[in-house]
C-alpha positions as CSV (number, residue, x, y, z in Angstrom):
1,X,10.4,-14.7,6.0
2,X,8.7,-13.4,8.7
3,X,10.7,-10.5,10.7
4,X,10.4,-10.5,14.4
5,X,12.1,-10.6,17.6
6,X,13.6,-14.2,16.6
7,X,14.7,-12.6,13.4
8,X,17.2,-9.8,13.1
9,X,18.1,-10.2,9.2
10,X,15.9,-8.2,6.5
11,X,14.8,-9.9,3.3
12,X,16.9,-9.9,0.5
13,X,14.5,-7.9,-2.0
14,X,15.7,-7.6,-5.9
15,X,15.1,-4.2,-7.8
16,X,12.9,-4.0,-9.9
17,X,10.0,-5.6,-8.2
18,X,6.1,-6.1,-8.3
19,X,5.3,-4.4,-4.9
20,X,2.0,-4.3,-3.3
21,X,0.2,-1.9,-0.6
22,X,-2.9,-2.3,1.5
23,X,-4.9,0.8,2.2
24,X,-7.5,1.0,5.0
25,X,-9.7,4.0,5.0
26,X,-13.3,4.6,5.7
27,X,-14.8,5.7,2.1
28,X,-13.9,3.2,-1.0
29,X,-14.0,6.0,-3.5
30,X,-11.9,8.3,-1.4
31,X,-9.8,5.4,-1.3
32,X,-10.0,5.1,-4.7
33,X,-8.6,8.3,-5.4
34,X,-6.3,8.0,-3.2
35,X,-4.5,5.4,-5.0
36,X,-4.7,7.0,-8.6
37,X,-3.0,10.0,-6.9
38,X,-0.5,8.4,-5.3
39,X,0.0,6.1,-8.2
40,X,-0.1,9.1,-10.6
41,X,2.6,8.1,-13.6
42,X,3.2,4.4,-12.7
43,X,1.5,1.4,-14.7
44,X,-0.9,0.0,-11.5
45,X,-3.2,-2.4,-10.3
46,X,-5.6,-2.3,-7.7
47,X,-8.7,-4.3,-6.4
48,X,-11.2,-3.9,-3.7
49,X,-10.4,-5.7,0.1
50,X,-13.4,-6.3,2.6
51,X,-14.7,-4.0,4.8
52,X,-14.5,-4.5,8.5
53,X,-17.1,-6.1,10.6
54,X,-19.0,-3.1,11.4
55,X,-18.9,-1.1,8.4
56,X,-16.5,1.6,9.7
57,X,-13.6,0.8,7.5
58,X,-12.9,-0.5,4.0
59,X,-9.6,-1.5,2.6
60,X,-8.1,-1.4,-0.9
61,X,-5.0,-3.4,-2.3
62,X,-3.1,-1.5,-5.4
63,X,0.5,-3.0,-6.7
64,X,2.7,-1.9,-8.9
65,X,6.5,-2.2,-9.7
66,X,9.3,-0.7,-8.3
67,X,12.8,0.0,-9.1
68,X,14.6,0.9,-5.3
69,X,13.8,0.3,-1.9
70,X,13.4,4.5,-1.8
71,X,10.4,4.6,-4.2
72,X,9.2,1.2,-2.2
73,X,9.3,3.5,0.8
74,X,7.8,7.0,-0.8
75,X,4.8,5.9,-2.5
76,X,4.4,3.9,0.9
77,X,5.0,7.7,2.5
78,X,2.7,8.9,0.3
79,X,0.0,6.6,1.0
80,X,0.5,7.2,5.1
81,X,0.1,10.7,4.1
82,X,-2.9,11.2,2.4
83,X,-5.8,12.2,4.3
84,X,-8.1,9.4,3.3
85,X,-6.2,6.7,4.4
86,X,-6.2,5.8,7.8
87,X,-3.4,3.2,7.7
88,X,-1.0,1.1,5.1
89,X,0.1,-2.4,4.9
């Protein structure tokens, strides 16, 4: 489903889930870290993304499961927050 201005209704997502976040930064081992301190206590995956055509950026993808739409959003918070990531997906 993809939401947009055609599509008021959110999809119906079942707790507990495998969830997954893309990270975009500009170092992959600051990225890295980034993701074993957000992911601190949780069983996690992650794998390296591309970088962008110039070099400037690099992205990451990590997953891991989720019980509530409130951790969903936190370790999503988390990730926005950290100062090696420059955006999350």
């Amino acid at each position: 489903m993809i939401l947009d201005d055609n599509c008021q209704t959110k999809p119906d997502i079942v707790y507990p889930c495998q969830w997954g976040y893309k990270i975009i930064g500009r170092d992959k081992a600051e990225l890295e870290q980034a993701i074993i301190e957000v992911m601190e206590g949780r069983a996690y995956t992650f794998k390296d993304g591309n970088h962008s055509s110039k070099g400037k950026f690099v992205s990451m993808s990590s997953r891991c499961e989720v019980a509530s739409e409130e951790e969903r959003n936190a370790i999503f918070k988390a990730f926005s927050d950290h100062t090696s990531v420059k955006m999350v997906i």
